[in-house]
TIKOLPA-196007 format. One record per residue (C-alpha): residue number from 1; residue in three letters; chain; x, y, z. Coordinates in Angstrom, 1 decimal. Example, Ala and Ser with C-alpha at 12.3 -4.5 7.8 and 13.67 -1.06 7.14 Angstrom:
<atoms>
+--------+-------+------+--------+--------+--------+
| kolvex | marba | fike |     px |     py |     pz |
+--------+-------+------+--------+--------+--------+
|      1 |   ALA |    A |   12.3 |   -4.5 |    7.8 |
|      2 |   SER |    A |   13.7 |   -1.1 |    7.1 |
+--------+-------+------+--------+--------+--------+
</atoms>
This chain:
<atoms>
+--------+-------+------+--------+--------+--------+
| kolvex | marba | fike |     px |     py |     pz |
+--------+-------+------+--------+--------+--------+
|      1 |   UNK |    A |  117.3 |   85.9 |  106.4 |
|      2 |   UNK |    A |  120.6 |   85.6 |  108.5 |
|      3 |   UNK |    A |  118.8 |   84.6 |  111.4 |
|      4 |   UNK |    A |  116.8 |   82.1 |  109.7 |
|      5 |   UNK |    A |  120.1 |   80.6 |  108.4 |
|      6 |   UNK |    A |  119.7 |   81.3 |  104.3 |
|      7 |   UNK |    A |  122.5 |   83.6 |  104.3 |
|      8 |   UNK |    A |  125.1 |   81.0 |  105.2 |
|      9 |   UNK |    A |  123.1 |   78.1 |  102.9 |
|     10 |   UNK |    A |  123.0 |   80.4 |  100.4 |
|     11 |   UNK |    A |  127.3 |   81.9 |  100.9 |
|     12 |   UNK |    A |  127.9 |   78.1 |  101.3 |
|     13 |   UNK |    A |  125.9 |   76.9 |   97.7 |
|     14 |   UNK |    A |  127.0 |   80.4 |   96.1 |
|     15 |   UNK |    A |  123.8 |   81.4 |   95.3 |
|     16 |   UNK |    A |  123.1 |   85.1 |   95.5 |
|     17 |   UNK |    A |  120.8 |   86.6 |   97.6 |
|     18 |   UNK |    A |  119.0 |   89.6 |   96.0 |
|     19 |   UNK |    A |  116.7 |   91.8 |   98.9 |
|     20 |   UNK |    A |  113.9 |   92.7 |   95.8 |
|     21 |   UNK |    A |  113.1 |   95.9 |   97.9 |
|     22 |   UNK |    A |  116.5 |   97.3 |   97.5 |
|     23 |   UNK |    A |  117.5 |   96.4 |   93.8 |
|     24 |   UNK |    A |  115.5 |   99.6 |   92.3 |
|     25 |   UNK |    A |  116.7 |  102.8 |   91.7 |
|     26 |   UNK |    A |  115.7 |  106.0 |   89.9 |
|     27 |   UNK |    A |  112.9 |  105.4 |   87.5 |
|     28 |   UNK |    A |  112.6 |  102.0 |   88.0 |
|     29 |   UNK |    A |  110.3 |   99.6 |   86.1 |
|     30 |   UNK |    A |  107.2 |   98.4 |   87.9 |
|     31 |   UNK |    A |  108.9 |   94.8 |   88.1 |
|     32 |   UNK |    A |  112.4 |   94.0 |   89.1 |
|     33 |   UNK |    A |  114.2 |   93.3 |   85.9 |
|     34 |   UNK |    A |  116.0 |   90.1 |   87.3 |
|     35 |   UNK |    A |  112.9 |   88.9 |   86.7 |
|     36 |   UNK |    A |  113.7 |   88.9 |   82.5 |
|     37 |   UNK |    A |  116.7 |   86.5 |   83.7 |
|     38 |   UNK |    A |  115.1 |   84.0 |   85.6 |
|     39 |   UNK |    A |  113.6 |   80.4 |   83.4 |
|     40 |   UNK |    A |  111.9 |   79.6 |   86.7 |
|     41 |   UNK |    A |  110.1 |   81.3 |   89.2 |
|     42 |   UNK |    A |  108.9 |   79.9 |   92.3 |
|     43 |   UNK |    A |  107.1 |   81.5 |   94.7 |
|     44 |   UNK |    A |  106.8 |   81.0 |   98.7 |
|     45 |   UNK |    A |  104.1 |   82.6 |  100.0 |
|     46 |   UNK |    A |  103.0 |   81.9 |  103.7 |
|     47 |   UNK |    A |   99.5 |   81.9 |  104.9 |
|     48 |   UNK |    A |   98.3 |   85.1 |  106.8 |
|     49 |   UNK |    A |   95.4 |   87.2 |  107.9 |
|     50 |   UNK |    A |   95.5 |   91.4 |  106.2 |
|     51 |   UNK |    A |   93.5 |   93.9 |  107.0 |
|     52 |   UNK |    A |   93.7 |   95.4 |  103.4 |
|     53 |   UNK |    A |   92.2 |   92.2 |  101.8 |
|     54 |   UNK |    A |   90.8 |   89.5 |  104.5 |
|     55 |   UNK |    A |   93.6 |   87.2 |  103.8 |
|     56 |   UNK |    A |   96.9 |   87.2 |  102.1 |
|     57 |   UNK |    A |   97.6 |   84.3 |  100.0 |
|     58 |   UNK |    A |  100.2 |   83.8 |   97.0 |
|     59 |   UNK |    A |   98.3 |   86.7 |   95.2 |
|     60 |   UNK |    A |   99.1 |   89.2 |   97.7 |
|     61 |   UNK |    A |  102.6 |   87.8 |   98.5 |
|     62 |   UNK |    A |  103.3 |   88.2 |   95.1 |
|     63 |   UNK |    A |  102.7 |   91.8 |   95.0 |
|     64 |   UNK |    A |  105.8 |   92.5 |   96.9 |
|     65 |   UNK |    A |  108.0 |   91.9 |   93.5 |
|     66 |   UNK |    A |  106.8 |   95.5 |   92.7 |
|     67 |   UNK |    A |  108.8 |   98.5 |   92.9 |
|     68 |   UNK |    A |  108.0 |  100.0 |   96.4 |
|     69 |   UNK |    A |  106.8 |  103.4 |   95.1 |
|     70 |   UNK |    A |  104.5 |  100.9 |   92.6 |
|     71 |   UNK |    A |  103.7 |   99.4 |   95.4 |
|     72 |   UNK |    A |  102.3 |  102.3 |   97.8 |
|     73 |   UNK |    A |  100.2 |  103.4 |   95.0 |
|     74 |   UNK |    A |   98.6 |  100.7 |   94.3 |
|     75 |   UNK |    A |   96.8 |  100.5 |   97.3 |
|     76 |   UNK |    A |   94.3 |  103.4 |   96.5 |
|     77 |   UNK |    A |   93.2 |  100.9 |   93.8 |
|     78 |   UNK |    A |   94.0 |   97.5 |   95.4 |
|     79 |   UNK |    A |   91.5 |   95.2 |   94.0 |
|     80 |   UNK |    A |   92.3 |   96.6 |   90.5 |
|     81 |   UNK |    A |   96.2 |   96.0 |   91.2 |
|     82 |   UNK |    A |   95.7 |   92.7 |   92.3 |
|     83 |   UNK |    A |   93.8 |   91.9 |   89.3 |
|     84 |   UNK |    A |   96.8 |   92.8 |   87.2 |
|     85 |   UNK |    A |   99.6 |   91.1 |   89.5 |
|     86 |   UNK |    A |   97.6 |   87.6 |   88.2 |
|     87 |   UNK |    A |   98.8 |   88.5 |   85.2 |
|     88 |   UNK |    A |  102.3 |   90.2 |   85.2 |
|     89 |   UNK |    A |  104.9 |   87.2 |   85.8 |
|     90 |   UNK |    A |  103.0 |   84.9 |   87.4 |
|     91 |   UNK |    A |  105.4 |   82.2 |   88.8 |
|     92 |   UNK |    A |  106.0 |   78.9 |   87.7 |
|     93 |   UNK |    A |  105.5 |   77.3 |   90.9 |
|     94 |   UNK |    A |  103.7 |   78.3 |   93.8 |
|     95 |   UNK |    A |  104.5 |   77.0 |   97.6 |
|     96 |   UNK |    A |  101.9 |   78.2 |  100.0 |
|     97 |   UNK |    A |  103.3 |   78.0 |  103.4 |
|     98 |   UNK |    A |  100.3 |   76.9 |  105.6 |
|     99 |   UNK |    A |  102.7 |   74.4 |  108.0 |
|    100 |   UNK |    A |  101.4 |   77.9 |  110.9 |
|    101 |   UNK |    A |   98.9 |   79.9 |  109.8 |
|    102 |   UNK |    A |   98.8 |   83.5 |  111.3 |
|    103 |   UNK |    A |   95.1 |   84.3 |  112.4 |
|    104 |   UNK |    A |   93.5 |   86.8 |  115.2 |
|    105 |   UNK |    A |   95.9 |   89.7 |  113.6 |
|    106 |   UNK |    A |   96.7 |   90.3 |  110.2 |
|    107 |   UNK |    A |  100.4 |   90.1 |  107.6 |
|    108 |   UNK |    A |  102.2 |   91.8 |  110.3 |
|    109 |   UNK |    A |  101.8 |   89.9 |  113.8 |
|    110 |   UNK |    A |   98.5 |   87.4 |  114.6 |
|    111 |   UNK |    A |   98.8 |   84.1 |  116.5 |
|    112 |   UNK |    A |   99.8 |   81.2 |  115.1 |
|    113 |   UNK |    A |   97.4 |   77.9 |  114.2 |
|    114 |   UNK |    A |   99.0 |   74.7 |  113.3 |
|    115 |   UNK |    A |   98.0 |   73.1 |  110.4 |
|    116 |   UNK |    A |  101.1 |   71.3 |  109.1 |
|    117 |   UNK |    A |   99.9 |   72.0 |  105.8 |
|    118 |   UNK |    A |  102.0 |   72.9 |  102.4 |
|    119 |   UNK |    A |  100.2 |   73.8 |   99.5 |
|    120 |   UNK |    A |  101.5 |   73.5 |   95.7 |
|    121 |   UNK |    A |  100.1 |   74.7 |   92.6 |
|    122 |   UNK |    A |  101.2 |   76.2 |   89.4 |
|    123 |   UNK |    A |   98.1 |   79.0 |   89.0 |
|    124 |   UNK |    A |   97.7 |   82.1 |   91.4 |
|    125 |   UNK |    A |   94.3 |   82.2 |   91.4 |
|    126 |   UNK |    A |   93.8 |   78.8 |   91.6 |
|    127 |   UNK |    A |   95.9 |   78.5 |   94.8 |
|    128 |   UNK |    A |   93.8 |   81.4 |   96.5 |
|    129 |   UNK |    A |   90.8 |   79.6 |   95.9 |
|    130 |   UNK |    A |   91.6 |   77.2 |   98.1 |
|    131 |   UNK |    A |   93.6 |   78.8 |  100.8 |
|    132 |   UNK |    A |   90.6 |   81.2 |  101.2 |
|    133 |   UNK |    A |   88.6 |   78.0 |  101.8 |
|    134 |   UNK |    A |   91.5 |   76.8 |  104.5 |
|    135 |   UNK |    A |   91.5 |   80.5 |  106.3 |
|    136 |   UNK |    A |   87.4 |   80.0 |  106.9 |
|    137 |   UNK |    A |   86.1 |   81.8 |  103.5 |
|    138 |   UNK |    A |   84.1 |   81.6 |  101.1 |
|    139 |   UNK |    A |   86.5 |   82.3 |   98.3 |
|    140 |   UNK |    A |   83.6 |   84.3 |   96.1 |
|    141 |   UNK |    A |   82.4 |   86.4 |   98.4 |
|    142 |   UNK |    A |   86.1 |   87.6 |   98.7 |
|    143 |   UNK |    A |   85.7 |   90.7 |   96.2 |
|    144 |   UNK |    A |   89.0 |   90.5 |   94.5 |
|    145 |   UNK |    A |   88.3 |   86.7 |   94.1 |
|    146 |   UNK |    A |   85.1 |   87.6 |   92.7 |
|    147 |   UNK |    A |   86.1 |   89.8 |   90.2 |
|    148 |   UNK |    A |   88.7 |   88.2 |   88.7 |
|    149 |   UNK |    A |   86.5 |   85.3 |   88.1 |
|    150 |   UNK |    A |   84.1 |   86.9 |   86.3 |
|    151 |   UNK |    A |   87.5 |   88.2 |   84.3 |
|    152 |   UNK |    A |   88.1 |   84.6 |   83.6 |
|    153 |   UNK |    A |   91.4 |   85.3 |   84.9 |
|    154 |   UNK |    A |   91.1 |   81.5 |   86.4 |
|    155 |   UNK |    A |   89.3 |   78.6 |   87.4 |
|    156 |   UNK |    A |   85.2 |   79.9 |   88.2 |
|    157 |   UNK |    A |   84.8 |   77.4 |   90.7 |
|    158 |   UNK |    A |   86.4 |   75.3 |   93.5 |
|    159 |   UNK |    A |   84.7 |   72.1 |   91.5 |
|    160 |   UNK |    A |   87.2 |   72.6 |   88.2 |
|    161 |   UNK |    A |   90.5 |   72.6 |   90.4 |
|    162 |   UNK |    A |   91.8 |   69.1 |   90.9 |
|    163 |   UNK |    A |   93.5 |   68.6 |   94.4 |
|    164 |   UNK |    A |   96.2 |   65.4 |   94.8 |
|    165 |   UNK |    A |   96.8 |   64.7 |   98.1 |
|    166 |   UNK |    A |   96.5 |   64.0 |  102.1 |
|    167 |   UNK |    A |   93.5 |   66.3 |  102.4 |
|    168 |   UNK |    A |   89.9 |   66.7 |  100.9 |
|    169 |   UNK |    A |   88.1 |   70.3 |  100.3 |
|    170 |   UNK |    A |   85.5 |   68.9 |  102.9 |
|    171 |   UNK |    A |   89.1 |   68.4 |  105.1 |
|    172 |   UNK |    A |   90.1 |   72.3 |  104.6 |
|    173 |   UNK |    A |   87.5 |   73.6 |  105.3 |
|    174 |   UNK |    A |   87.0 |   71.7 |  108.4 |
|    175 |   UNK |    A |   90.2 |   73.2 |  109.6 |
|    176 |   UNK |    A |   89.3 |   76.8 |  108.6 |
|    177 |   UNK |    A |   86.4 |   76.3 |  110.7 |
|    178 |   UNK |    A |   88.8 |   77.3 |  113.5 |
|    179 |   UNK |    A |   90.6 |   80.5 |  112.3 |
|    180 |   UNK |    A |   89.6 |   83.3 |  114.1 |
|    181 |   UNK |    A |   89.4 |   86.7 |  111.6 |
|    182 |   UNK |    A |   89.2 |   90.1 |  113.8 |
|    183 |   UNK |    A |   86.9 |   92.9 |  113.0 |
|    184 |   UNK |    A |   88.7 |   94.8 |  109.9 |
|    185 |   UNK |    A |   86.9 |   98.2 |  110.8 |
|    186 |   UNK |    A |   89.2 |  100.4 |  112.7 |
|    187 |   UNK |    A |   86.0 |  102.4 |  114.1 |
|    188 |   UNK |    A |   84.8 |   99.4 |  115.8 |
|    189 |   UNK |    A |   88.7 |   98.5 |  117.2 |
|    190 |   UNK |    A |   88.5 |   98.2 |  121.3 |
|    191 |   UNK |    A |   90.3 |  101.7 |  121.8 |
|    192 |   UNK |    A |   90.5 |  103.4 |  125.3 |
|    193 |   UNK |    A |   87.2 |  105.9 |  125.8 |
|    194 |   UNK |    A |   89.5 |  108.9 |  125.1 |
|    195 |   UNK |    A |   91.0 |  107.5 |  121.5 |
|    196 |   UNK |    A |   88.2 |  107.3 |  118.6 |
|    197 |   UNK |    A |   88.3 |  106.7 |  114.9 |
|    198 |   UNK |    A |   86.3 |  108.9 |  112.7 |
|    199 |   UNK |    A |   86.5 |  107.6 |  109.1 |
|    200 |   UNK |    A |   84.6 |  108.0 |  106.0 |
|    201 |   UNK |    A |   82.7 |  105.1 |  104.5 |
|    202 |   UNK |    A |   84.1 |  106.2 |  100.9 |
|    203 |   UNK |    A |   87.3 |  105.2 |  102.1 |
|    204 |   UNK |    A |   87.9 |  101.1 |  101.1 |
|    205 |   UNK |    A |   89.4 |   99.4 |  103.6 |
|    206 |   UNK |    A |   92.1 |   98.1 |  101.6 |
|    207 |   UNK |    A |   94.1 |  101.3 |  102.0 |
|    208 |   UNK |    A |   94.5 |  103.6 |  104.9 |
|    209 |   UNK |    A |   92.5 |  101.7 |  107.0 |
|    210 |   UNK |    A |   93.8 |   98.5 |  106.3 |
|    211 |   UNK |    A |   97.0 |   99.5 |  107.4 |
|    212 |   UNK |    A |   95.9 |  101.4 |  110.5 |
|    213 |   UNK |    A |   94.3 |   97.7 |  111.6 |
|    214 |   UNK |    A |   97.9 |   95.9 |  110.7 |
|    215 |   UNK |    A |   99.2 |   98.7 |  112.9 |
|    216 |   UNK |    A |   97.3 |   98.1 |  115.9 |
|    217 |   UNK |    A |   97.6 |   94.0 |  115.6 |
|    218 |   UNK |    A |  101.0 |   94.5 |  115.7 |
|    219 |   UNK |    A |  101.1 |   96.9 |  119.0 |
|    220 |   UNK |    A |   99.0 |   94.4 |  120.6 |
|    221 |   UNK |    A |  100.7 |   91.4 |  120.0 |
|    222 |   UNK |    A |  103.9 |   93.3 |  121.1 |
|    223 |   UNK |    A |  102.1 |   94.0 |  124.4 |
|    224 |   UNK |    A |  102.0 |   97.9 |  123.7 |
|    225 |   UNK |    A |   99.1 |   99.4 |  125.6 |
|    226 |   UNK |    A |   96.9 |  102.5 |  124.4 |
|    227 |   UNK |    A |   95.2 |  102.6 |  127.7 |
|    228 |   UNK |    A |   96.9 |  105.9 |  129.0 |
|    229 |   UNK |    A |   97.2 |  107.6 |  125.4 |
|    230 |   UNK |    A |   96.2 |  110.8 |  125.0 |
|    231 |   UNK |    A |   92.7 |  112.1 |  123.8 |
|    232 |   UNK |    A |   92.7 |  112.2 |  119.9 |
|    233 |   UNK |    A |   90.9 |  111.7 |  117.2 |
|    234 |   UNK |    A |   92.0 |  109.4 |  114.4 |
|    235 |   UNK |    A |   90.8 |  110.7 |  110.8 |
|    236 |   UNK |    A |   90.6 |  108.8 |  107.6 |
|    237 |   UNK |    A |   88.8 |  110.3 |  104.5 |
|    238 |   UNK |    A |   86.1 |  113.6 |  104.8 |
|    239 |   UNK |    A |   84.4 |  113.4 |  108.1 |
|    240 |   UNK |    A |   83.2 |  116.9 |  108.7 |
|    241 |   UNK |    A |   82.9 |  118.2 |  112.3 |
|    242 |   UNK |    A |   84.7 |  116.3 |  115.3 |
|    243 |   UNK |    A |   83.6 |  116.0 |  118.6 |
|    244 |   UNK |    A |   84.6 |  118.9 |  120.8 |
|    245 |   UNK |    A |   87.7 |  117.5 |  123.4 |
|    246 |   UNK |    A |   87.1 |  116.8 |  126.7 |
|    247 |   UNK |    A |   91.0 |  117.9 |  127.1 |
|    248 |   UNK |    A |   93.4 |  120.4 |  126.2 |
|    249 |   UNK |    A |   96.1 |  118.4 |  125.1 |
|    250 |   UNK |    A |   94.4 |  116.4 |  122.6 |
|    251 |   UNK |    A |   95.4 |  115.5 |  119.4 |
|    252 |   UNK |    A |   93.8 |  115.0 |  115.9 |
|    253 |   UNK |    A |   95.6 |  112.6 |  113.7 |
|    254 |   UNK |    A |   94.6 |  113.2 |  110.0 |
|    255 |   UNK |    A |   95.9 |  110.2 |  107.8 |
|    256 |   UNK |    A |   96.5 |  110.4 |  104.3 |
|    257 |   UNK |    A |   95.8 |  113.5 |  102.1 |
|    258 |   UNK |    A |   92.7 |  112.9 |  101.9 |
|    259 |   UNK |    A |   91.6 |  113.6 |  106.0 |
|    260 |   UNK |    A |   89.7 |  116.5 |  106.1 |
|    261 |   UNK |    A |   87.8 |  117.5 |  109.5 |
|    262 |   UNK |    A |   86.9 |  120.2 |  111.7 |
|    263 |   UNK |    A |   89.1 |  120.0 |  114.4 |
|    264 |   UNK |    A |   88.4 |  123.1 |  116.4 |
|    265 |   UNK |    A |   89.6 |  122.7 |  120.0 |
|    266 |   UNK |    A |   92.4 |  120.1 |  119.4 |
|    267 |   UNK |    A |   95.6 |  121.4 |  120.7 |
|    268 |   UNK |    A |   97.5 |  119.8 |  118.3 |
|    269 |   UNK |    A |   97.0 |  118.8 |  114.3 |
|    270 |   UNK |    A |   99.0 |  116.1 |  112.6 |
|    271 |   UNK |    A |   99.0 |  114.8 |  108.9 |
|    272 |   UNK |    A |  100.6 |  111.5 |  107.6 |
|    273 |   UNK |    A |  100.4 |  112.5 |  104.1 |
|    274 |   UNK |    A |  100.4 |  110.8 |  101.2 |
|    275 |   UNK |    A |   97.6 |  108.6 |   99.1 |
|    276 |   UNK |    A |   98.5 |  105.7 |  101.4 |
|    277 |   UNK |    A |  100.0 |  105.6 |  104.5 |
|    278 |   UNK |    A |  102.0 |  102.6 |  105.4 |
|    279 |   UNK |    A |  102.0 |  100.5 |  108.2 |
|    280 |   UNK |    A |  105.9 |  100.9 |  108.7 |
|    281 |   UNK |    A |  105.4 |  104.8 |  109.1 |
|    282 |   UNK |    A |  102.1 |  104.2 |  111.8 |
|    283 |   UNK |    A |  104.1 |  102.0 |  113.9 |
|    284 |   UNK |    A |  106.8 |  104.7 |  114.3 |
|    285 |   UNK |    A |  104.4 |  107.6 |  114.1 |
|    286 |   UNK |    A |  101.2 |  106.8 |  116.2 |
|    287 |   UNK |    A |  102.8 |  105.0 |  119.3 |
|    288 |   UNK |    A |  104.7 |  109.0 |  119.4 |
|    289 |   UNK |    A |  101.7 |  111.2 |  118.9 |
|    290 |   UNK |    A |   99.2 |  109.0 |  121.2 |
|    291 |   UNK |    A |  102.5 |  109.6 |  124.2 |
|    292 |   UNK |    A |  102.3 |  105.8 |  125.0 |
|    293 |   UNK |    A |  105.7 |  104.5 |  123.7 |
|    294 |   UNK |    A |  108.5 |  106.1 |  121.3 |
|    295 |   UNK |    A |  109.8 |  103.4 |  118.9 |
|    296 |   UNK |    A |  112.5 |  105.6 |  117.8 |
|    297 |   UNK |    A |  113.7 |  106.2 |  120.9 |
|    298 |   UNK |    A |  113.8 |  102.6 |  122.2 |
|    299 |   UNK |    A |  115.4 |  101.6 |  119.1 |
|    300 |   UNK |    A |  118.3 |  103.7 |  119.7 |
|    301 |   UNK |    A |  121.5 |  103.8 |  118.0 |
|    302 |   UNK |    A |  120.7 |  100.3 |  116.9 |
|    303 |   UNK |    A |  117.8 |  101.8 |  114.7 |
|    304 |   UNK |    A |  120.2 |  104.5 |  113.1 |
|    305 |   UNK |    A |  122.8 |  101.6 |  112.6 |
|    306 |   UNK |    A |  120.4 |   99.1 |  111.0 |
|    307 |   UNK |    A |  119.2 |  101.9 |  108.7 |
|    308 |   UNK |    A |  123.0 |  103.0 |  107.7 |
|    309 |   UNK |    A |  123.8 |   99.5 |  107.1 |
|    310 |   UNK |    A |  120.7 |   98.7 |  105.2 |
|    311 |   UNK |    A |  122.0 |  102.1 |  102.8 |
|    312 |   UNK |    A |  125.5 |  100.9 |  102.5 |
|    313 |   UNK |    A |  124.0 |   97.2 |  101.4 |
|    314 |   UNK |    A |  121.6 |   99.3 |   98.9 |
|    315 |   UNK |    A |  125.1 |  100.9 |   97.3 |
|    316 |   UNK |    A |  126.7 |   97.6 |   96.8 |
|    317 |   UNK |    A |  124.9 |   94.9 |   96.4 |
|    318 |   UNK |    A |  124.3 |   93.8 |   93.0 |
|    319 |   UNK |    A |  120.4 |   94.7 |   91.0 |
|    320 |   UNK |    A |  119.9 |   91.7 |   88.7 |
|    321 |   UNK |    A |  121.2 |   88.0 |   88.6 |
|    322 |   UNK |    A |  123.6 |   89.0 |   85.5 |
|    323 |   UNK |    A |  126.0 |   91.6 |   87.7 |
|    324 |   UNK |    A |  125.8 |   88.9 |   91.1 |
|    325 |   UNK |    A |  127.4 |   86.9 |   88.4 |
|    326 |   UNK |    A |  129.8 |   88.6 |   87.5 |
+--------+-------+------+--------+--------+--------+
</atoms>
């Protein structure tokens, strides 16, 4: 935000700016409860691949008004979560950024395809329909989608929503015609010979693996190389016996609490625990355990700063529009 400039527009204007990942505390409602103080709420999603959900739109954007802890269980039960967000304080106004669309990657890092394109609308849903049809898809054979049309949750077709502007359907879907969306399945990810992902197909994409995918876009694109890691064995879900190690220093990495696995022969056994395991933790933790870069440590003193600042700013700043007033 600072770099971007809205800090000073915003100090200048005095207009308070409220981070909505740092205004809960203790038992928390699932919603920020600035949101009861608000008579307008616009929304500015931007355009992106995900590996939990194929594309993230204004529905998914919106998900991030939910109390973090809210927010890492819901991805267990994505789909089902999403299905609610439609209908929990939908905003007023939606402003779909689509001027760069991030494709080859996923929410985290991807490349960036000009489209020069913003995208208003006043219904969730309704918005998604179409920006699924500008990122290259068919918006009902996105399950989510799907589902909630068949909830009547919005409009059942592309055909009721009436678009004013520049650009036909025919016209976005021309241009999604050139987004590029990489393989979701972490299995099937180009890792070096010695690194392999062994992972249930009971466990949904949208959660552990999703994030492991967002992980590894976001090591690519930063030019971190898994070519020397060491020999391991990624593990997501109940997989029974692993392939015996062609090494003695290899490592099997057991994500989530749900990893189970016979890991005889691995020199070292690591859990991520927890029902989800976030991409924030897997780009600090895997880099470590696979020996080919140590975030931490790069990061330095600046890391420990940034994360004592960002307390002290947790402490102080105000938790609803009311006290910023004040």
């Amino acid at each position: 935000m600072q770099q971007a400039g809205y800090e000073g527009w915003a100090r200048r204007h005095h207009i308070p700016l409220i981070p909505l990942d740092e205004v809960f505390a203790g038992k928390a409602p699932c919603w920020p409860d600035l949101l009861q103080d608000i008579d307008l709420l616009i929304a500015l999603p931007r355009l992106t691949g995900s590996g939990f959900l194929g594309f993230a739109g204004a529905t998914r954007h919106h998900m991030f008004l939910l109390n973090p802890a809210a927010h890492l269980r819901a991805y267990p039960r994505l789909p089902e979560a999403i299905l609610q967000i439609l209908q929990d304080h939908p905003p007023h106004l939606i402003i779909l950024d689509a001027t760069q669309v991030l494709h080859r990657g996923g929410e985290l890092a991807g490349k960036p395809l000009a489209f020069s394109l913003l995208m208003m609308g006043t219904h969730l849903l309704a918005i998604d329909l179409i920006a699924a049809r500008l990122y290259g898809l068919d918006p009902l054979e996105v399950p989510w989608i799907r589902r909630a049309v068949q909830q009547g949750l919005g409009p059942a077709d592309l055909s009721e929503i009436r678009i004013i502007g520049d650009l036909s359907l025919d016209d976005l879907s021309r241009l999604g015609e050139q987004v590029t969306r990489p393989d979701p399945l972490p299995e099937r990810y180009p890792w070096p010979p010695q690194v392999r992902v062994h992972r249930s197909e009971a466990e949904p994409l949208w959660n552990i693996p999703g994030a492991l995918m967002e992980t590894l876009w976001v090591l690519e694109h930063a030019g971190v190389s898994l070519a020397k890691a060491r020999e391991a064995a990624i593990v997501i879900g109940s997989v029974g016996e692993l392939p015996r190690p062609r090494t003695d220093t290899a490592a099997a990495i057991l994500l989530g609490d749900s990893a189970r696995a016979d890991y005889r022969g691995y020199s070292r056994v690591v859990r991520l625990p927890g029902c989800h395991v976030p991409a924030a933790r897997l780009l600090l933790d895997l880099p470590y355990i696979l020996q080919v870069a140590s975030l931490r440590s790069e990061l330095g003193w600046g890391f420990l700063w940034a994360s004592l600042r960002a307390f002290l700013q947790r402490q102080l700043r105000p938790r609803s529009l009311r006290e910023a007033r004040m």
